[in-house]
N, C-alpha and C positions, 0 to 999 in steps of 0.2 A: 885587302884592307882598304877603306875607305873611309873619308875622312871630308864630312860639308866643309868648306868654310864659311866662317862663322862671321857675320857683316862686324864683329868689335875688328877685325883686320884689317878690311876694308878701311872701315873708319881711320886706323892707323897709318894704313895706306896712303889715304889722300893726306891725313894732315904732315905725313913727311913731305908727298909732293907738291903740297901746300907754303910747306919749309922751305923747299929747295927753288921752289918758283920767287919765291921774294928777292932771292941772289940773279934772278937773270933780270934784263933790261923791263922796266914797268913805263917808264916816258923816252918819248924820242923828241927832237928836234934840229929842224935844219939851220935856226937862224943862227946868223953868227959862228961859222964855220960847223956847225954841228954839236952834238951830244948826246947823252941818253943816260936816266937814272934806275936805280933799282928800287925797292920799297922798304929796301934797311938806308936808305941813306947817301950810298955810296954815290956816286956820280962821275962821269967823264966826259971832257968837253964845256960848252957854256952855257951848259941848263942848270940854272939857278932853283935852289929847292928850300923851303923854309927850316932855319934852324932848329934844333930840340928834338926831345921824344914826340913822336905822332904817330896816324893812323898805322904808317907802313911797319912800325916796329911794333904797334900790338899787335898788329899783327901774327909776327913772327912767333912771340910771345903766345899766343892763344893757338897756333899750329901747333906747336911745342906740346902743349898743354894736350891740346884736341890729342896728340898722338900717344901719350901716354895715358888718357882716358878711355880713348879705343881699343888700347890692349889690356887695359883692365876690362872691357867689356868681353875681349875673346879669349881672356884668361877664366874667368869668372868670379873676376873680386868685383862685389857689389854692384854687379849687373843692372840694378835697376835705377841705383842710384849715380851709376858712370855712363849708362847708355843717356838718361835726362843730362847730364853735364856735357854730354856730346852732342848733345842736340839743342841745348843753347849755347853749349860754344860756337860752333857751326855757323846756326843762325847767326851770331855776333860776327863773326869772321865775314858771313856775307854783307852784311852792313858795313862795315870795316870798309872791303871793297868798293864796294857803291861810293863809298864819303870820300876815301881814296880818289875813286875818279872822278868826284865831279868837284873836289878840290885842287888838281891837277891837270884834267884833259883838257886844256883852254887852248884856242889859238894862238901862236903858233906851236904848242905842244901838245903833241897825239899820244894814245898809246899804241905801247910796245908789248911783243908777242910774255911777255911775262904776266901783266898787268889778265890775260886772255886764260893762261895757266890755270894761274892761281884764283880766278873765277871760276872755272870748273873745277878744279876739284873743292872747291868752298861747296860747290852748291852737289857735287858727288859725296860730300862730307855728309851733307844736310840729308841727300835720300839713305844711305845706308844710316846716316842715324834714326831715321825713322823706323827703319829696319828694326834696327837693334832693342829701339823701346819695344817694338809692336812685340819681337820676341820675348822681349825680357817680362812683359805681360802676360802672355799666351804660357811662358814657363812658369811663371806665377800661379796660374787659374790651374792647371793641370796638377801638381803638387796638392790642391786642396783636396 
């Protein structure tokens, strides 16, 4: 017995490890004895981070989202219309990123191996989405 997997897990896949990358270290910094921040917020040390909701927590938010989308797409509720919501989530999540860094990567703060994470799997998000639609189409035309 055999069994594909089905790129909606994939999907679900990255955006958990999409989740769990916003908890590890996103900014580093030497100045001032040290520090380093995550992309929910959190921080240790004396890296200064602007207050409120922003990018790093939609983040979160749209993984969350991206991974319960995914498994609708490898369960088979509304395939075509979960696999399209995975592939603009995705897409948004990698924009996210990008704004992310080029709102934060200034000298003297780099980023950190998290910040690196959570860009691949955004953009491993983005090709099994592609995936997913390309299938959910091709299952479409065969059904007619």
């Amino acid at each position: 017995m055999t069994r594909r997997l089905r790129p909606g897990w994939l999907v679900a896949l990255f955006g958990l490890v999409l989740s769990a990358s916003t908890w590890m270290p996103w900014l580093t910094t030497a100045v001032g004895g040290g520090g380093w921040a995550n992309a929910i917020g959190g921080r240790h040390g004396n890296l200064e981070l602007p207050e409120g909701f922003g990018a790093g927590q939609l983040i979160v938010l749209l993984s969350s989202t991206l991974l319960v989308v995914g498994a609708m797409v490898a369960r088979g509720l509304s395939v075509k219309a979960a696999s399209v919501a995975a592939l603009v989530i995705s897409l948004l999540i990698i924009a996210l990123v990008a704004w992310y860094y080029k709102l934060n990567v200034n000298p003297p703060v780099s980023a950190e191996y998290g910040l690196y994470v959570g860009g691949v799997a955004a953009l491993g998000a983005v090709v099994c989405s592609i995936s997913s639609v390309i299938a959910a189409i091709a299952a479409g035309r065969r059904r007619r």
